[in-house]
BASETOR-102258 format. One record per residue: x, y, z of N, C-alpha, C in turn. Coordinates in steps of 0.001 Angstrom, whole numbers, plus 500000, padded with zeros to 6 digits. Last residue first. Layout:
BEGIN
XYZXYZXYZ...
***
This chain:
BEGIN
469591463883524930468584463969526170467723462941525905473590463009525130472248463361524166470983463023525472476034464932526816475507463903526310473809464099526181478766466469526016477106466938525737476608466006525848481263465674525516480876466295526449479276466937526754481766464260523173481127463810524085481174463866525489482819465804520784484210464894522009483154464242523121480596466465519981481593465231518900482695464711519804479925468700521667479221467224521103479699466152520408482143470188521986481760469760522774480730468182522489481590470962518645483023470812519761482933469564520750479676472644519139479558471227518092480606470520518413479886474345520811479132473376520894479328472205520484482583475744519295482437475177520763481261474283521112480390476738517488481921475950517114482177475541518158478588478644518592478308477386517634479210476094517091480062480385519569479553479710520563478787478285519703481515481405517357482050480514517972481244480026519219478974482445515771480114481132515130480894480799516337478563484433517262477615483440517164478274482365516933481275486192519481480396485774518211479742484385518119480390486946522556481351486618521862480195486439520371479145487502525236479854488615524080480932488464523154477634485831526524479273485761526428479762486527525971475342486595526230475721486404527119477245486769527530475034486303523578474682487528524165475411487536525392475863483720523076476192484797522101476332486367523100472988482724523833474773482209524942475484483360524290471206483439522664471411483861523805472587483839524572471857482019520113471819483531520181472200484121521588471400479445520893472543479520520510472519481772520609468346479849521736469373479045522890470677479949522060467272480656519095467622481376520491468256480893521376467697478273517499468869478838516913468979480365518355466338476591518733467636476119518918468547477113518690463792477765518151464067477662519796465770477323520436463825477233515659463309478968515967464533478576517512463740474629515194464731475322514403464383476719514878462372473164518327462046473327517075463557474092516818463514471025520747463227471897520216462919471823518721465161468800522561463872467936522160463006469450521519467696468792523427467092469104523701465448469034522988468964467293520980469304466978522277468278467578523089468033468269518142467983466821518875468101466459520422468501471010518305466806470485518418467027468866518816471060470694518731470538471821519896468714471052519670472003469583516215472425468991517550471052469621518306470938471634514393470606470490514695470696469594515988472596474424515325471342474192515363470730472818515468474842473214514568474622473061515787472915473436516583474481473651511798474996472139512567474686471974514072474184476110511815473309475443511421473014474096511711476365476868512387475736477126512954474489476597512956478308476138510573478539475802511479477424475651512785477458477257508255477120475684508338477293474972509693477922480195508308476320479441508198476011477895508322480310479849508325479298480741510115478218479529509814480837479313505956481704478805507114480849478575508387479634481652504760479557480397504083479424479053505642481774483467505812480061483718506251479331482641505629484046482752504718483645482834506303482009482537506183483788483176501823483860481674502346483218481411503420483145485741501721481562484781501356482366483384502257485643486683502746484220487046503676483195486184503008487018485643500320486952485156501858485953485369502845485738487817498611485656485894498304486142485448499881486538489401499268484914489864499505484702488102499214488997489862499146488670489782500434486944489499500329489437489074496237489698488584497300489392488725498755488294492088495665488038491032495310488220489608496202490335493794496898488737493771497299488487492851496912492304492877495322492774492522496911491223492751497286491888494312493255491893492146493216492034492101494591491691496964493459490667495759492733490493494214492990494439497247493728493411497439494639491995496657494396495280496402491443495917495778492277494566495779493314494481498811489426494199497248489210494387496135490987495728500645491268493672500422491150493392499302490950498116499544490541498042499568491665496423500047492067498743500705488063498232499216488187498433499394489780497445502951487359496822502526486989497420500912487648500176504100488996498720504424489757497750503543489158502222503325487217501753503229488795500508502945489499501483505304485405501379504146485054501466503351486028502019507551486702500363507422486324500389506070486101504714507309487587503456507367488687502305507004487611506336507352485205506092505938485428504644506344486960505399509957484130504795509013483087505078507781484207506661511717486520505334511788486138504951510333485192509470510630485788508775510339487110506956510179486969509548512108482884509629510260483530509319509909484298509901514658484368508735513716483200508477512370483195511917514563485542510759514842486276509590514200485495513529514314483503513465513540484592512146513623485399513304516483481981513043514892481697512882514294482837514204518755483856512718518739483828512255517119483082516807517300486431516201517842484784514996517889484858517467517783489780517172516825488437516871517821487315520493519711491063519344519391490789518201518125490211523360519886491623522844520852490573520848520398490687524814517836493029524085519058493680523709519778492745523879514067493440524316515463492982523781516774493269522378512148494834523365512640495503524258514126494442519604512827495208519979512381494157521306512975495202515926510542495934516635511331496131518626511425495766511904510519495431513685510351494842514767511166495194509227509663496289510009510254496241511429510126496326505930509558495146507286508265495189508207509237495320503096509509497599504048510379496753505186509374496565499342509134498474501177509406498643502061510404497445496294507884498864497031508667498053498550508787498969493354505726498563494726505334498590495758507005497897491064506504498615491603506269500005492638505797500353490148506885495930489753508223496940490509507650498631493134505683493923491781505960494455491813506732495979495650506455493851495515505806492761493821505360493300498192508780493570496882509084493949495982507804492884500615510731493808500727509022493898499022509132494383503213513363493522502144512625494066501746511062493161506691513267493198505812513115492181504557512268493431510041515105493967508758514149494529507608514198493360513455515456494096512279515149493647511213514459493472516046516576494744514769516016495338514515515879494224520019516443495409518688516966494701517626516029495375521792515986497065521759517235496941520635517754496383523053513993500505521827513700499190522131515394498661523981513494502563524721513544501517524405513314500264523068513391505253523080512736504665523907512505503254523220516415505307524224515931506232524200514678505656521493517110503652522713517473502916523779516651503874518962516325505101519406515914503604521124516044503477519251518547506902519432516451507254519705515860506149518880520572505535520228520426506322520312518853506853516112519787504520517562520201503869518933520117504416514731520505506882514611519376506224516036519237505841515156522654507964515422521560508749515766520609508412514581524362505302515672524471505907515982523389507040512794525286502927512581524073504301514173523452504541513386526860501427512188526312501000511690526024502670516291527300501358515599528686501929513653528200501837516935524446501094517434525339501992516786526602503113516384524286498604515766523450499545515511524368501721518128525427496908516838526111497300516209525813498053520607523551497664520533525176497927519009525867498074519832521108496846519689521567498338519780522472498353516977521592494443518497521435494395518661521681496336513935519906493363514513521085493458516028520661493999510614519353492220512072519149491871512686520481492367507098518203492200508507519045493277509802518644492832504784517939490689505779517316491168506664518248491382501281518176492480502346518386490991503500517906491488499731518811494464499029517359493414500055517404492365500061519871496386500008520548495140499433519734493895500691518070498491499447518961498688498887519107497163502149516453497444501273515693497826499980516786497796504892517539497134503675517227495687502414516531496387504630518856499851504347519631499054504011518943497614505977516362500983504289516693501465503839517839500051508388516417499432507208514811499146505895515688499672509484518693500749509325518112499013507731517111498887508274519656503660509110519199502604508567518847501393506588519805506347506992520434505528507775519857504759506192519149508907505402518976508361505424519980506990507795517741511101507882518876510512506876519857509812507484514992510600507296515458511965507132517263511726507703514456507716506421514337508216506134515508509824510115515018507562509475516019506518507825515819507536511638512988508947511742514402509460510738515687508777510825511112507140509894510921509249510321512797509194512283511160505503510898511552505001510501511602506481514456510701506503514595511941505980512822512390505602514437508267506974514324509117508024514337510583508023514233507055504606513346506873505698512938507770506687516786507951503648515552508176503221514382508278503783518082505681505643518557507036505453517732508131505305517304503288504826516963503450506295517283505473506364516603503153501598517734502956502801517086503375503726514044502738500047515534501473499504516638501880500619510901501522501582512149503248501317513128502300500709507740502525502328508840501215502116509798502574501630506129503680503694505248502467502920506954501434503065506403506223505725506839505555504572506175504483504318502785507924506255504085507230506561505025506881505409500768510812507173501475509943506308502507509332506859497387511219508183498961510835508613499618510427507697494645511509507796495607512297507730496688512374507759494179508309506554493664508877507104494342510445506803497041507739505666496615507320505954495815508229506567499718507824502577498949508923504000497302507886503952502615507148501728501098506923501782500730507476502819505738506986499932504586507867500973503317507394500865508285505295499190506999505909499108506078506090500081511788506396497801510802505985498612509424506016498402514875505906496927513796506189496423512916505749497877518259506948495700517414506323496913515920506691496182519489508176493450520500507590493922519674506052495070518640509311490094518347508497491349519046508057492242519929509752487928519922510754489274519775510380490755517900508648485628519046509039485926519155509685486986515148506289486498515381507663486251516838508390486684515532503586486241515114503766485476515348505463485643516363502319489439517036502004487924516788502542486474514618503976491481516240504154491037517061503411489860512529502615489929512276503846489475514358504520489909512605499860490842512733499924489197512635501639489450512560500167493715514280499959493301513787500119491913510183500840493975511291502114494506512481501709493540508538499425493578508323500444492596509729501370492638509436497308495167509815497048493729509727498177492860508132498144497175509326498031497591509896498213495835505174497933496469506083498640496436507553499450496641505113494873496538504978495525495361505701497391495381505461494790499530506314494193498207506954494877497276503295495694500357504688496374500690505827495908499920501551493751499471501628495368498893502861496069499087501994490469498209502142491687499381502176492933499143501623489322496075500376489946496570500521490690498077503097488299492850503229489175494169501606489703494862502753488338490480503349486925491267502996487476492834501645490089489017501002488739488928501228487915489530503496492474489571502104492080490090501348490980489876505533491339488122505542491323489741504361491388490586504481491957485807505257490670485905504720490749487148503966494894486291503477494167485779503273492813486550507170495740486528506856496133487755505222494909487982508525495244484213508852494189485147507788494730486342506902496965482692506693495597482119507076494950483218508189499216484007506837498723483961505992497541483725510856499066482603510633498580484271509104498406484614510459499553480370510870498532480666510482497904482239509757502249480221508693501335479609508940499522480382511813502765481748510767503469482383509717502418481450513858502667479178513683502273480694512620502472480941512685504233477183512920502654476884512653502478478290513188506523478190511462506538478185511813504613477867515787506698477823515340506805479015513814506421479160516158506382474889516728505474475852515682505064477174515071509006474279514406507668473806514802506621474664516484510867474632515723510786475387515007509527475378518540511234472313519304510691473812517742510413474834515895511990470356517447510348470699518085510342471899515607514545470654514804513291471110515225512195471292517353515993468628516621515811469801516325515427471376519015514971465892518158514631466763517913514826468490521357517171464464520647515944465234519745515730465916520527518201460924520198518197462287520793516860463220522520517227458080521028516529458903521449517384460221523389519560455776523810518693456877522622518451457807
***
């Protein structure tokens, strides 16, 4: 008589978790708000890991961590209480760099402030998985389950396999948003240089200067005003095209 299999009831679950990746993907091609994107990580990971009831994510800033985004206001406040505290599930995979699964009873004798807001809430299990996707982006996605026995160690697995896969597109992500910003800073500084340059002209025509003498006039007002070069150069040219400058 054949064994059964295993691994078959588990297959399903790793299906999900493949699945929601593919949609999480998708979303990154359409999507360029970050808080978006991870708004989306929360609701595909409560659709994909049994237990799930709420989900959230942590990012620490500098030393501080906040929520990023949460699926209830509930969660939210359950992670503010871990932060103010400075103790719970989510900080502990954060320290440990591993993932935290545990039941409210142990929670209890773990981090007892925490736990008792949890349970008043009406959550029974945790479980947190760090979130580390470069040296200045790190957190935690953390899940929370209204049953009281706990999560499974699968579960926890799944958590682990969809974070790394997380983490790799959210470097990707990080990548294109540097990208993009380093293409706007050429536009700007593109922008500065013509503006300024324009008014350089004006500045040698009207005043009867060389390209050294126009571009110190424009420096000096700069200094003066303590404002940036581009806009004392943008206000000039301003001023000369509405024919408030008249020519010398």
């Amino acid at each position: 008589m054949d064994r059964p299999d295993p691994i078959a009831p588990v297959s399903p679950l790793f299906d999900d978790v493949t699945a929601a990746l593919a949609a999480l993907t998708e979303v990154l091609g359409e999507e360029d708000d970050f808080r978006i994107l991870l708004r989306h990580v929360c609701l595909q990971v409560r659709h994909a890991i049994p237990g799930v009831d709420e989900a959230s994510v942590t990012l620490v800033t500098g030393e501080t961590p906040h929520t990023a985004t949460a699926t209830s206001d509930s969660v939210a406040e359950l992670d503010g209480e871990q932060y103010r505290i400075g103790r719970g599930p989510c900080l502990d995979a954060m320290r440990g760099g591993k993932v935290v699964r545990t039941s409210v009873s142990d929670a209890l004798e773990r981090w007892p402030d925490f736990a008792a807001g949890a349970r008043k809430a009406g959550f029974g299990s945790f479980l947190a998985a760090p979130l580390v996707a470069d040296e200045r982006f790190s957190g935690a996605i953390n899940c929370y389950g209204r049953q009281d026995d706990g999560f499974a160690e699968v579960e926890a697995q799944l958590l682990e396999l969809y974070t790394t896969a997380v983490e790799a597109i959210l470097r990707v992500y990080h990548r294109y948003l540097q990208a993009r910003e380093t293409a706007e800073n050429l536009r700007t500084a593109l922008g500065s240089r013509a503006v300024i340059d324009q008014a350089k002209g004006m500045l040698m025509a009207i005043r009867q200067v060389d390209a050294d003498d126009a571009f110190a006039l424009l420096v000096d007002q700069s200094q003066r005003e303590n404002v940036k070069l581009r806009e004392v150069a943008e206000r000039f040219v301003a001023r000369v095209v509405s024919g408030m400058v008249p020519p010398r």
